[in-house]
SEMI-123562 format. One record per residue: x, y, z of N, C-alpha, C in turn. Coordinates in steps of 0.02 Angstrom, whole numbers, padded with zeros to 5 digits, always signed. Layout:
N
XYZXYZXYZ;...
This chain:
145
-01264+01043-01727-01198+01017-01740-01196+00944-01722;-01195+00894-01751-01170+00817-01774-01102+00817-01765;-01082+00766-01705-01022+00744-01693-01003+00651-01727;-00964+00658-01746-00961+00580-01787-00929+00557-01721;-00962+00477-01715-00916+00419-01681-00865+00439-01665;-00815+00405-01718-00751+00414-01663-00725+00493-01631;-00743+00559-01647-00724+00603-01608-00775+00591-01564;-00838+00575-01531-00863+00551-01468-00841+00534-01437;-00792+00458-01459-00750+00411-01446-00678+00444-01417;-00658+00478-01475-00596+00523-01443-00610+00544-01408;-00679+00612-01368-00688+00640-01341-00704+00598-01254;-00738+00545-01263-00735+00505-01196-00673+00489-01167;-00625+00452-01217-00562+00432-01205-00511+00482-01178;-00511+00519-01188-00512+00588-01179-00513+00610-01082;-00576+00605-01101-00607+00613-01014-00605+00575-00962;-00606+00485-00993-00589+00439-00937-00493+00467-00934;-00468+00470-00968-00378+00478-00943-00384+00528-00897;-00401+00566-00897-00403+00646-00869-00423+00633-00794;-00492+00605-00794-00518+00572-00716-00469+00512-00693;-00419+00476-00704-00395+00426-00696-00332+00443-00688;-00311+00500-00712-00241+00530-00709-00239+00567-00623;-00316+00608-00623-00327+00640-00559-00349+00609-00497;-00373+00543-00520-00366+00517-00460-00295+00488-00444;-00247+00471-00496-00166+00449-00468-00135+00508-00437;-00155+00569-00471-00114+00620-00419-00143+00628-00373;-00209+00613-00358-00224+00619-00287-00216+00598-00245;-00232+00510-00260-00194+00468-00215-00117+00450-00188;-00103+00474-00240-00017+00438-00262+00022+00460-00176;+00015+00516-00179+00057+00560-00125+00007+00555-00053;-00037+00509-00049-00069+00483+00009-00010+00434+00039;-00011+00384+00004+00043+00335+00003+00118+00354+00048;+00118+00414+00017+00192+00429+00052+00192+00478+00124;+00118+00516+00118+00106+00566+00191+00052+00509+00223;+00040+00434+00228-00030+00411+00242-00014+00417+00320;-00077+00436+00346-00101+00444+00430-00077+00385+00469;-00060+00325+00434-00036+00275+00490+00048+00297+00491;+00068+00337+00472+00145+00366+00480+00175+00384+00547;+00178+00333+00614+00206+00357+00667+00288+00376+00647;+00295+00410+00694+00391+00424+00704+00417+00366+00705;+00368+00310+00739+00423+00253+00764+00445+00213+00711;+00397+00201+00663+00361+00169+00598+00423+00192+00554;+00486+00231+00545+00518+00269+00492+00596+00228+00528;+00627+00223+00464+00687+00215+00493+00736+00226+00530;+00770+00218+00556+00822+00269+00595+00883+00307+00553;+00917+00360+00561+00952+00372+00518+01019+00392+00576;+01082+00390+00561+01136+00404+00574+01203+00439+00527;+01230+00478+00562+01265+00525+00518+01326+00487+00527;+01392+00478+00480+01443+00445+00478+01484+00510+00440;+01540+00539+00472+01586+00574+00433+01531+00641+00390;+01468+00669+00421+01448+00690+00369+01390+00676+00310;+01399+00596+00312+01358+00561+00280+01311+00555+00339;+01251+00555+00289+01152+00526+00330+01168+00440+00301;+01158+00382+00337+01142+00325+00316+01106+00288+00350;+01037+00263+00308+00989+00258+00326+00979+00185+00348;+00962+00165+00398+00964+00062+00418+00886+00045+00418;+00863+00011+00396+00796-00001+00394+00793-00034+00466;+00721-00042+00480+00699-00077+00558+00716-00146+00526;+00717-00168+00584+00746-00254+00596+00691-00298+00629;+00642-00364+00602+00621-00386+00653+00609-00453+00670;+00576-00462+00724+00612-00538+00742+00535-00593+00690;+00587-00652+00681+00570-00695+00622+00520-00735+00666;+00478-00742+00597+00429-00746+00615+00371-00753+00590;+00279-00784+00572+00228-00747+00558+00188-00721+00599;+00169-00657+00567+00132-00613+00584+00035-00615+00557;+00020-00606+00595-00047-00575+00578-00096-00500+00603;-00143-00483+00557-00171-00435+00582-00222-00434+00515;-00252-00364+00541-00305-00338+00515-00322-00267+00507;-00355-00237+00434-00352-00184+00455-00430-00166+00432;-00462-00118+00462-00556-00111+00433-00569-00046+00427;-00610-00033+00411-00661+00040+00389-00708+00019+00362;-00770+00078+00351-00832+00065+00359-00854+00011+00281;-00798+00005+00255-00801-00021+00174-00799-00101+00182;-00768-00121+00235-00747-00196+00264-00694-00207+00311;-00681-00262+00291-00622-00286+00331-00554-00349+00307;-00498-00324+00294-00452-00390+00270-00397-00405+00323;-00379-00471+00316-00322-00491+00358-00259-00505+00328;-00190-00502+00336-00139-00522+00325-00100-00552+00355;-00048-00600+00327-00008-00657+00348+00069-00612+00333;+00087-00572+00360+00181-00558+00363+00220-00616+00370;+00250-00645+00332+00316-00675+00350+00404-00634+00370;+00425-00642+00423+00479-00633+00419+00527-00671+00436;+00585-00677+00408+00640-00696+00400+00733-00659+00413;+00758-00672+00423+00825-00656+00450+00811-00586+00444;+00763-00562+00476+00757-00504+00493+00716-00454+00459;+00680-00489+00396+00661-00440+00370+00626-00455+00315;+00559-00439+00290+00492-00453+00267+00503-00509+00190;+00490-00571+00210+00493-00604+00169+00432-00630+00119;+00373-00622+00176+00315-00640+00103+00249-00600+00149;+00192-00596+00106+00141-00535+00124+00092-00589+00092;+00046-00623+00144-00026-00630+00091-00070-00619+00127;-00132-00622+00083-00189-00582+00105-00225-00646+00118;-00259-00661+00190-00298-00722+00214-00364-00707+00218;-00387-00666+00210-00460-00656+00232-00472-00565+00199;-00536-00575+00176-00533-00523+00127-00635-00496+00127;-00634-00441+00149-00717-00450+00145-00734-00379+00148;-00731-00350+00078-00711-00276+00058-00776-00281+00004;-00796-00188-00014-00843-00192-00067-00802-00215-00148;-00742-00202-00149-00713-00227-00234-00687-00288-00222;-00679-00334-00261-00639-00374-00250-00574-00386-00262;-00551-00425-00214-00475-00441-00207-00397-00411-00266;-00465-00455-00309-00391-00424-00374-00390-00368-00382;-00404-00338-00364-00397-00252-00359-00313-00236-00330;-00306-00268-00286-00260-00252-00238-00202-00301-00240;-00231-00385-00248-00183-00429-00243-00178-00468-00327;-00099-00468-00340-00044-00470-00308-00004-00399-00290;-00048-00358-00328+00006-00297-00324+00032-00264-00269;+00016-00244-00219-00009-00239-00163+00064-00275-00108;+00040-00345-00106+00096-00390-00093+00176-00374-00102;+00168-00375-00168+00217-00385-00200+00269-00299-00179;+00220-00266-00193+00268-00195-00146+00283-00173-00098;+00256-00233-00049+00291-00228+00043+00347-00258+00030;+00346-00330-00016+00423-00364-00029+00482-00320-00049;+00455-00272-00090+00484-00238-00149+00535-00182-00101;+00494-00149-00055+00512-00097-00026+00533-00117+00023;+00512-00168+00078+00510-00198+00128+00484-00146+00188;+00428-00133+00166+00403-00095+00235+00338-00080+00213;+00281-00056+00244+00204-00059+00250+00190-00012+00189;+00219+00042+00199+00208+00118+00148+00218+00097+00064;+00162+00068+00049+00138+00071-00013+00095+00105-00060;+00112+00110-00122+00067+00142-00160-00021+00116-00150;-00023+00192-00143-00105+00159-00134-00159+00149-00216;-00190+00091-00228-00222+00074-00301-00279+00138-00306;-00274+00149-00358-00336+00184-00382-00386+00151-00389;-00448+00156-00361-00526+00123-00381-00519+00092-00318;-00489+00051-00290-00489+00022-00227-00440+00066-00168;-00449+00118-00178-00415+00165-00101-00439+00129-00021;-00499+00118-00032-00519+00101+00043-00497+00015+00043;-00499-00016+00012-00440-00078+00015-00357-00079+00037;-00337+00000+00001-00266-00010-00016-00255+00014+00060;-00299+00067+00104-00301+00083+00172-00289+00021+00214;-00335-00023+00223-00354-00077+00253-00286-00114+00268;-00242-00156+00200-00193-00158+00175-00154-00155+00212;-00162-00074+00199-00063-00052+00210-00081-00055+00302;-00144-00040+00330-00148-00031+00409-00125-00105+00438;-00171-00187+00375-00163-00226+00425-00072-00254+00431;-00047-00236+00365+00022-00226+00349+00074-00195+00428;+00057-00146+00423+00070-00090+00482+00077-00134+00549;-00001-00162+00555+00018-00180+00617+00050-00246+00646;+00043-00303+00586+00070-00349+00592+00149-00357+00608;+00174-00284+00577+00234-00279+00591+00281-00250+00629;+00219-00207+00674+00205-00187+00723+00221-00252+00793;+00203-00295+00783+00191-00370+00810+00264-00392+00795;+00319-00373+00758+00382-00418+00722+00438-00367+00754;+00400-00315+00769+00495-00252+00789+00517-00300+00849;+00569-00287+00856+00632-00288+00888+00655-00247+00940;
């Protein structure tokens, strides 16, 4: 049996979505249960009349630095904060097996987004997006209040 080109073609295309789909569900929900998740690390919440309303942490202005490593490398980050609360994220030092653009800007751009460490972690670069979100973590760790 002779398979023509493009059903090969379909048939790969096919298989890379499938592996690429399974690694987003795998990772995806890392992101939201990830091991650097202390109690302290989560917002506070308060009940009003009934109502849950949630206040994000507050911290003092400022830059931050840190770092986070595993056996893959090691990167550093620059936190900025401002009237209380995460104004810019860059990455200063970077010495990982993928490179950078893997992670940056995107990466960045969703500590701003969300304003807190717990980001989606990238597919293909997981042990970057770890690193990341830890040296993230602790820099801001360095900023509470």
């Amino acid at each position: 049996m002779s398979l023509s080109r493009s059903t090969l073609l379909g048939i790969c295309t096919v298989a890379v979505a499938a592996i690429y789909s399974a690694g987003y569900v795998y990772t995806e929900p890392a992101a939201q249960a990830n091991s650097l998740n202390p109690p302290s690390a989560r917002s506070s919440t308060s009940s009003v009349k009934g109502q849950t309303a949630s206040r994000p942490l507050r911290y003092r202005d400022g830059i931050y630095t840190a770092s986070g490593a595993n056996p893959y490398g090691t990167l550093s980050v620059e936190v900025r904060i401002a009237s209380g609360k995460i104004a810019g994220v860059r990455i200063t030092s970077y010495q990982m097996h993928y490179p950078q653009a893997f992670i940056d800007p995107v990466m960045p751009k969703q500590v701003l987004q969300r304003q807190t460490w717990r980001v989606y972690i990238v597919t293909g670069a997981t042990a970057s997006s770890y690193n990341f979100a830890e040296a993230v973590y602790r820099a801001l760790a360095k900023a509470k209040v």
